[in-house]
C-alpha positions, 0 to 999 in steps of 0.5 A: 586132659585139661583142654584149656591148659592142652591150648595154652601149651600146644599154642606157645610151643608152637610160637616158641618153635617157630621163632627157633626155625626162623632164626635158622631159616633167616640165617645166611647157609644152614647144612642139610643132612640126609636120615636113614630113610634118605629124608632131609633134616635140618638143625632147624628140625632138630632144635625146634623137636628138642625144645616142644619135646621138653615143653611137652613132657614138662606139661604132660609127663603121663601122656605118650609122645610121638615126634618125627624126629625120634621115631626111631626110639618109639615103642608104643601100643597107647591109642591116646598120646601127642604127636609132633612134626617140629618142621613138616615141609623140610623141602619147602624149608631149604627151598626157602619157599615158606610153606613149611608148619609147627604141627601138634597134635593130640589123639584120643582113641585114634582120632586127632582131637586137639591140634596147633598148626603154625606157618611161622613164614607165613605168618599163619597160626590155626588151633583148636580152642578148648572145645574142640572149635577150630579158630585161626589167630591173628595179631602179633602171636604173644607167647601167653596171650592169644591174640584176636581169634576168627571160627573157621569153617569149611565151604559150602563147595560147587561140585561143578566148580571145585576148589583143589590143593595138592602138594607142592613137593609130591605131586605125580600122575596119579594124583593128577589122575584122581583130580581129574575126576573132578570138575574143578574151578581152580587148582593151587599147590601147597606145602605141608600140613596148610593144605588141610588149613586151607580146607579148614577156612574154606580157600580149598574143598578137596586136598587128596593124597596118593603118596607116603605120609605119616601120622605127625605129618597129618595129625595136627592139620587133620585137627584143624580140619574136624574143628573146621567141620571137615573129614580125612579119609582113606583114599580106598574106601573112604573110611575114616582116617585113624592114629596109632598104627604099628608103624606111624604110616598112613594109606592113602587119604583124602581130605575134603569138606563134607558137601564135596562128592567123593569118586572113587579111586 
Protein backbone atom coordinates (compact mmCIF):
# COMPACT_ATOMS: atom_id res chain seq x y z
CA UNK A 1 0.00 0.00 0.00
CA UNK A 2 1.19 3.22 -1.02
CA UNK A 3 0.59 5.52 2.30
CA UNK A 4 0.95 8.75 0.92
CA UNK A 5 -1.59 8.02 -1.81
CA UNK A 6 -4.02 6.06 1.16
CA UNK A 7 -3.79 9.81 2.95
CA UNK A 8 -4.46 11.75 0.23
CA UNK A 9 -7.77 9.65 -0.81
CA UNK A 10 -9.10 8.60 2.56
CA UNK A 11 -8.74 12.51 3.33
CA UNK A 12 -10.62 13.91 0.32
CA UNK A 13 -13.54 11.30 0.65
CA UNK A 14 -13.94 12.20 3.65
CA UNK A 15 -14.35 16.07 2.79
CA UNK A 16 -16.40 14.94 -0.01
CA UNK A 17 -18.62 12.94 2.26
CA UNK A 18 -18.90 15.53 4.73
CA UNK A 19 -20.03 18.16 2.30
CA UNK A 20 -22.75 15.70 0.77
CA UNK A 21 -24.05 15.21 4.76
CA UNK A 22 -24.18 18.79 5.46
CA UNK A 23 -25.99 19.62 2.44
CA UNK A 24 -28.83 17.12 3.97
CA UNK A 25 -28.03 17.92 7.37
CA UNK A 26 -28.78 21.93 6.63
CA UNK A 27 -31.92 21.14 4.69
CA UNK A 28 -35.21 22.29 6.27
CA UNK A 29 -36.83 18.05 6.92
CA UNK A 30 -34.76 15.00 5.73
CA UNK A 31 -36.92 11.33 6.24
CA UNK A 32 -35.56 8.64 8.68
CA UNK A 33 -35.88 5.31 7.97
CA UNK A 34 -35.44 2.22 10.39
CA UNK A 35 -32.88 -0.92 9.16
CA UNK A 36 -33.38 -4.48 10.00
CA UNK A 37 -31.48 -4.25 12.92
CA UNK A 38 -34.08 -1.23 14.02
CA UNK A 39 -30.93 1.24 13.59
CA UNK A 40 -31.74 4.35 11.71
CA UNK A 41 -30.58 5.52 8.60
CA UNK A 42 -30.89 8.73 6.79
CA UNK A 43 -30.34 9.51 2.86
CA UNK A 44 -27.35 11.36 4.23
CA UNK A 45 -26.05 7.87 5.36
CA UNK A 46 -26.68 6.41 2.38
CA UNK A 47 -25.46 9.33 -0.53
CA UNK A 48 -22.32 9.75 1.72
CA UNK A 49 -21.64 5.54 1.74
CA UNK A 50 -22.13 5.57 -2.25
CA UNK A 51 -19.85 8.30 -2.99
CA UNK A 52 -16.41 7.19 -0.38
CA UNK A 53 -17.47 3.36 -1.58
CA UNK A 54 -17.08 4.51 -5.36
CA UNK A 55 -13.83 6.72 -4.42
CA UNK A 56 -12.32 3.97 -2.85
CA UNK A 57 -12.87 1.30 -5.07
CA UNK A 58 -11.58 3.46 -7.77
CA UNK A 59 -8.28 4.14 -5.96
CA UNK A 60 -7.90 0.51 -4.32
CA UNK A 61 -9.80 -2.22 -6.75
CA UNK A 62 -7.55 -5.07 -4.88
CA UNK A 63 -8.30 -4.17 -1.51
CA UNK A 64 -11.49 -5.71 0.42
CA UNK A 65 -13.97 -2.94 1.75
CA UNK A 66 -16.28 -2.91 4.41
CA UNK A 67 -18.97 -0.25 4.90
CA UNK A 68 -21.87 -0.08 7.39
CA UNK A 69 -24.12 0.40 4.88
CA UNK A 70 -23.54 -2.69 2.92
CA UNK A 71 -22.92 -5.01 5.60
CA UNK A 72 -25.29 -7.15 4.65
CA UNK A 73 -23.93 -8.05 1.06
CA UNK A 74 -20.14 -8.87 3.19
CA UNK A 75 -18.52 -12.20 2.80
CA UNK A 76 -15.06 -11.68 3.99
CA UNK A 77 -12.36 -13.83 5.42
CA UNK A 78 -9.43 -11.11 4.43
CA UNK A 79 -7.72 -9.85 7.72
CA UNK A 80 -6.43 -6.49 5.60
CA UNK A 81 -9.27 -4.37 3.91
CA UNK A 82 -10.87 -0.71 4.38
CA UNK A 83 -13.80 0.14 6.47
CA UNK A 84 -16.34 2.63 6.33
CA UNK A 85 -18.72 4.51 8.68
CA UNK A 86 -20.04 7.00 5.93
CA UNK A 87 -22.11 8.84 9.08
CA UNK A 88 -21.24 7.29 12.66
CA UNK A 89 -23.63 9.03 14.96
CA UNK A 90 -27.03 8.86 13.14
CA UNK A 91 -28.73 9.93 16.25
CA UNK A 92 -26.63 12.63 16.91
CA UNK A 93 -27.48 13.56 12.90
CA UNK A 94 -31.29 13.65 13.46
CA UNK A 95 -31.22 15.07 16.89
CA UNK A 96 -29.17 17.80 14.93
CA UNK A 97 -26.76 18.05 17.98
CA UNK A 98 -23.45 17.89 15.32
CA UNK A 99 -21.31 14.96 16.95
CA UNK A 100 -21.68 12.99 14.19
CA UNK A 101 -18.25 11.75 12.00
CA UNK A 102 -16.69 10.52 8.50
CA UNK A 103 -14.95 7.62 9.51
CA UNK A 104 -12.17 5.56 7.23
CA UNK A 105 -10.15 3.05 8.13
CA UNK A 106 -7.51 0.56 6.97
CA UNK A 107 -6.67 -2.75 8.58
CA UNK A 108 -3.57 -4.41 8.26
CA UNK A 109 -3.59 -8.13 9.75
CA UNK A 110 -6.34 -6.76 12.14
CA UNK A 111 -4.97 -3.56 13.83
CA UNK A 112 -6.39 -0.49 12.17
CA UNK A 113 -3.36 1.44 10.87
CA UNK A 114 -4.37 4.26 8.90
CA UNK A 115 -7.76 5.95 9.80
CA UNK A 116 -9.54 9.90 8.81
CA UNK A 117 -12.18 10.78 11.27
CA UNK A 118 -14.19 13.84 10.31
CA UNK A 119 -16.50 16.02 12.25
CA UNK A 120 -17.87 18.17 9.22
CA UNK A 121 -20.57 19.96 12.00
CA UNK A 122 -17.77 20.71 14.07
CA UNK A 123 -15.47 21.56 11.87
CA UNK A 124 -12.97 19.05 13.17
CA UNK A 125 -10.72 16.68 10.81
CA UNK A 126 -8.16 14.13 12.37
CA UNK A 127 -6.01 11.46 10.18
CA UNK A 128 -3.02 9.54 10.35
CA UNK A 129 -0.26 10.99 7.92
CA UNK A 130 1.48 8.67 6.02
CA UNK A 131 3.60 7.47 8.70
CA UNK A 132 1.41 6.49 10.57
CA UNK A 133 1.71 10.03 13.26
CA UNK A 134 -1.46 11.04 13.89
CA UNK A 135 -2.29 15.23 13.14
CA UNK A 136 -5.33 17.14 13.50
CA UNK A 137 -5.93 19.80 10.38
CA UNK A 138 -7.08 22.97 10.31
CA UNK A 139 -7.92 25.94 7.85
CA UNK A 140 -10.54 25.76 5.26
CA UNK A 141 -9.93 21.62 4.41
CA UNK A 142 -9.24 22.14 0.32
CA UNK A 143 -10.53 18.72 -1.15
CA UNK A 144 -6.41 18.36 -2.81
CA UNK A 145 -4.26 20.21 -0.44
CA UNK A 146 -4.16 19.75 3.31
CA UNK A 147 -4.21 22.60 5.29
CA UNK A 148 -2.19 23.65 8.25
CA UNK A 149 -1.33 20.33 10.47
CA UNK A 150 -0.55 19.91 14.42
CA UNK A 151 0.84 16.16 15.79
CA UNK A 152 -1.48 15.23 18.15
CA UNK A 153 -0.73 13.07 21.14
CA UNK A 154 -2.48 11.54 24.18
CA UNK A 155 -2.04 13.26 27.87
CA UNK A 156 0.28 12.46 30.59
CA UNK A 157 -3.08 11.54 32.78
CA UNK A 158 -3.68 12.39 36.94
CA UNK A 159 -5.05 9.17 38.27
CA UNK A 160 -6.33 11.21 41.02
CA UNK A 161 -7.97 13.34 38.84
CA UNK A 162 -9.04 11.54 35.40
CA UNK A 163 -10.61 12.99 32.50
CA UNK A 164 -13.55 10.53 31.05
CA UNK A 165 -15.87 10.67 27.77
CA UNK A 166 -18.63 8.29 27.63
CA UNK A 167 -21.38 8.20 24.71
CA UNK A 168 -23.55 10.71 24.48
CA UNK A 169 -26.57 8.12 23.02
CA UNK A 170 -25.52 4.72 24.92
CA UNK A 171 -24.73 5.82 27.99
CA UNK A 172 -26.56 3.25 30.88
CA UNK A 173 -25.76 2.01 34.52
CA UNK A 174 -23.23 -0.09 33.95
CA UNK A 175 -21.13 2.04 32.49
CA UNK A 176 -21.46 4.55 35.08
CA UNK A 177 -20.71 1.82 37.26
CA UNK A 178 -17.10 1.02 35.61
CA UNK A 179 -16.54 5.08 35.91
CA UNK A 180 -17.15 4.74 39.08
CA UNK A 181 -13.94 2.95 39.90
CA UNK A 182 -12.25 5.82 39.19
CA UNK A 183 -11.22 9.25 40.70
CA UNK A 184 -12.21 11.44 38.27
CA UNK A 185 -11.83 15.23 37.79
CA UNK A 186 -14.35 15.92 34.81
CA UNK A 187 -16.78 13.94 32.86
CA UNK A 188 -18.04 14.90 29.27
CA UNK A 189 -20.19 13.24 26.74
CA UNK A 190 -19.71 12.66 23.09
CA UNK A 191 -20.98 11.35 20.30
CA UNK A 192 -19.34 8.87 17.71
CA UNK A 193 -16.25 8.10 17.07
CA UNK A 194 -14.69 11.94 18.56
CA UNK A 195 -14.64 10.22 21.75
CA UNK A 196 -11.53 8.29 20.59
CA UNK A 197 -10.32 11.88 19.04
CA UNK A 198 -10.57 13.47 22.32
CA UNK A 199 -8.22 11.07 23.64
CA UNK A 200 -6.17 11.38 20.97
CA UNK A 201 -5.44 15.24 21.49
CA UNK A 202 -5.29 14.59 25.33
CA UNK A 203 -8.95 16.54 26.19
CA UNK A 204 -9.81 12.99 27.40
CA UNK A 205 -7.82 10.04 29.41
CA UNK A 206 -10.34 7.15 29.23
CA UNK A 207 -13.23 6.48 26.89
CA UNK A 208 -14.77 2.98 28.02
CA UNK A 209 -17.51 1.30 26.62
CA UNK A 210 -19.98 -1.38 27.86
CA UNK A 211 -22.46 -1.68 24.79
CA UNK A 212 -22.74 -2.89 21.16
CA UNK A 213 -20.44 -1.46 18.61
CA UNK A 214 -19.00 -2.42 15.26
CA UNK A 215 -15.62 -2.75 13.80
CA UNK A 216 -16.70 0.75 11.26
CA UNK A 217 -17.97 2.33 14.18
CA UNK A 218 -14.46 2.03 15.80
CA UNK A 219 -11.80 1.70 13.35
CA UNK A 220 -10.96 4.65 11.90
CA UNK A 221 -11.30 6.75 15.61
CA UNK A 222 -8.95 3.64 17.00
CA UNK A 223 -6.70 4.80 13.99
CA UNK A 224 -6.53 8.07 15.59
CA UNK A 225 -5.87 7.12 18.63
CA UNK A 226 -2.57 4.67 18.12
CA UNK A 227 -1.06 7.64 15.85
CA UNK A 228 -1.84 9.72 18.94
CA UNK A 229 0.19 7.16 21.42
CA UNK A 230 -3.06 5.53 22.52
CA UNK A 231 -4.45 1.98 23.24
CA UNK A 232 -8.15 0.07 22.50
CA UNK A 233 -8.61 -2.56 24.43
CA UNK A 234 -11.28 -5.18 25.25
CA UNK A 235 -12.92 -4.47 28.39
CA UNK A 236 -12.54 -8.01 29.80
CA UNK A 237 -9.31 -8.79 29.92
CA UNK A 238 -7.81 -5.75 28.65
CA UNK A 239 -6.38 -7.66 25.32
CA UNK A 240 -5.98 -5.73 22.40
CA UNK A 241 -8.67 -4.85 20.41
CA UNK A 242 -8.64 -6.71 16.94
CA UNK A 243 -10.61 -6.49 13.26
CA UNK A 244 -11.82 -8.95 11.09
CA UNK A 245 -14.01 -10.93 13.19
CA UNK A 246 -16.95 -13.14 11.55
CA UNK A 247 -19.51 -10.75 11.99
CA UNK A 248 -17.85 -7.19 12.31
CA UNK A 249 -19.08 -7.08 15.99
CA UNK A 250 -16.85 -5.85 18.82
CA UNK A 251 -16.81 -6.99 22.78
CA UNK A 252 -16.69 -4.57 24.92
CA UNK A 253 -13.66 -2.13 25.14
CA UNK A 254 -11.69 0.33 26.43
CA UNK A 255 -10.13 3.27 25.08
CA UNK A 256 -7.32 4.87 27.24
CA UNK A 257 -3.86 6.93 27.24
CA UNK A 258 -1.24 4.30 28.37
CA UNK A 259 -0.34 6.25 31.87
CA UNK A 260 -4.40 5.66 32.98
CA UNK A 261 -4.51 2.75 35.37
CA UNK A 262 -6.93 0.46 34.04
CA UNK A 263 -9.45 -1.60 36.82
CA UNK A 264 -11.12 -4.34 35.99
CA UNK A 265 -14.39 -4.76 35.21
Amino acid sequence: MNYDTLTAVMRRLALEAGDVIMEIYNSPDFDVRSKSDDSPVTAADEAADALISAGLRAAFPDVPLITEEQAASHDISASTFLIVDPLDGTKEFIKRRGDFTVNIAYVVDGVPHRGVVYAPAKGRLFYTDANGTSVEESGAFAKDAPGETRPITVSNPDNQALLVVASKSHRDQATDDYINKYAVADMKSAGSSLKFCLIATGEADIYPRVGRTMEWDTAAGHAVLSGAGGHVVRFDDHSPLHYGKETFANPFFIAYAPGVELKKP
